[in-house]
C-alpha positions in Angstrom: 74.9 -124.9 -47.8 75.2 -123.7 -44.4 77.5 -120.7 -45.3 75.0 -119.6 -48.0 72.0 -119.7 -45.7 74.0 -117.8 -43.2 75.0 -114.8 -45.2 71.6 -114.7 -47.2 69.8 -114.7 -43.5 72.4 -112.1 -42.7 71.7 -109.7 -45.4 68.4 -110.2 -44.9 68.7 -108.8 -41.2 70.7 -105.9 -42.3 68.2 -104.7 -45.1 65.3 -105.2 -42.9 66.9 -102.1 -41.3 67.7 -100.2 -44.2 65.3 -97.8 -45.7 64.0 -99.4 -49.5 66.2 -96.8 -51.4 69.1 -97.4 -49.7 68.8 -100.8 -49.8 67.4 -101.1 -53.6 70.9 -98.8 -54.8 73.0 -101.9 -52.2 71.5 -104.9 -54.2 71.1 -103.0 -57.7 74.8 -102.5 -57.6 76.0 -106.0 -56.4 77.5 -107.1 -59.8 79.2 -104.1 -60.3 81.0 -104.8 -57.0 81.7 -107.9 -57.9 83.6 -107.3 -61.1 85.3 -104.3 -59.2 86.7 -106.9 -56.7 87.0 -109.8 -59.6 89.3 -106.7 -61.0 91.3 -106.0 -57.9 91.9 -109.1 -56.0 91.9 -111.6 -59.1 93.4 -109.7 -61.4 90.5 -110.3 -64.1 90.3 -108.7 -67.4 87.0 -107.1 -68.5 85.6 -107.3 -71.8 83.6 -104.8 -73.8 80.1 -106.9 -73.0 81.1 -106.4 -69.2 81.6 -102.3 -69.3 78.5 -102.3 -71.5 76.6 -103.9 -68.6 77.8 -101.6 -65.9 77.0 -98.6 -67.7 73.3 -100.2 -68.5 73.3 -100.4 -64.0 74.2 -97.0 -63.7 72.1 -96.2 -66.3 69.7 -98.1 -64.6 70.1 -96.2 -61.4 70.3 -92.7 -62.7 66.8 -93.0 -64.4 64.9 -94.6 -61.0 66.6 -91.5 -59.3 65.3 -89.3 -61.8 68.5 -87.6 -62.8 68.3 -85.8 -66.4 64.3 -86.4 -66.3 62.1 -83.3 -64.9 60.1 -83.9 -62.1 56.0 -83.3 -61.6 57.2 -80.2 -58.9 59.5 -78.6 -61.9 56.8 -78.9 -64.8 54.1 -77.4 -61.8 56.1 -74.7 -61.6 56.9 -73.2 -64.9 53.0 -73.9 -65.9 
């Protein structure tokens, strides 16, 4: 119990210092980290429901970036 309070207090100090993006991109791709280390240090297998779900994240991530999707400045300027 005390372990858990400590790191969540802890990451909670470190994002307070972190602009929103940069933070919101940390936490969005926890689970992907996860399975990368799951992968690397454990020597898990993934399945095809697992790479379906990290490519949903980055999928995710790409469209709250905006990548592929034209912005209000690039439709202002061809009008």
């Amino acid at each position: 119990l005390v372990s858990t309070a400590l790191t969540i207090w802890l990451q909670a100090m470190c994002f307070k210092r972190l602009p929103a993006m940069d933070a919101s991109l940390v936490l969005t791709t926890e689970p992907l980290w996860a399975c990368m280390f799951g992968v690397l240090l454990l020597h898990d297998s993934l399945k095809v429901g697992d790479y379906i779900g990290g490519s949903l994240i980055i999928c995710a991530l790409l469209a709250n970036e905006g990548v592929g999707f034209p912005s209000d400045d690039d439709e202002a300027d061809t009008a």
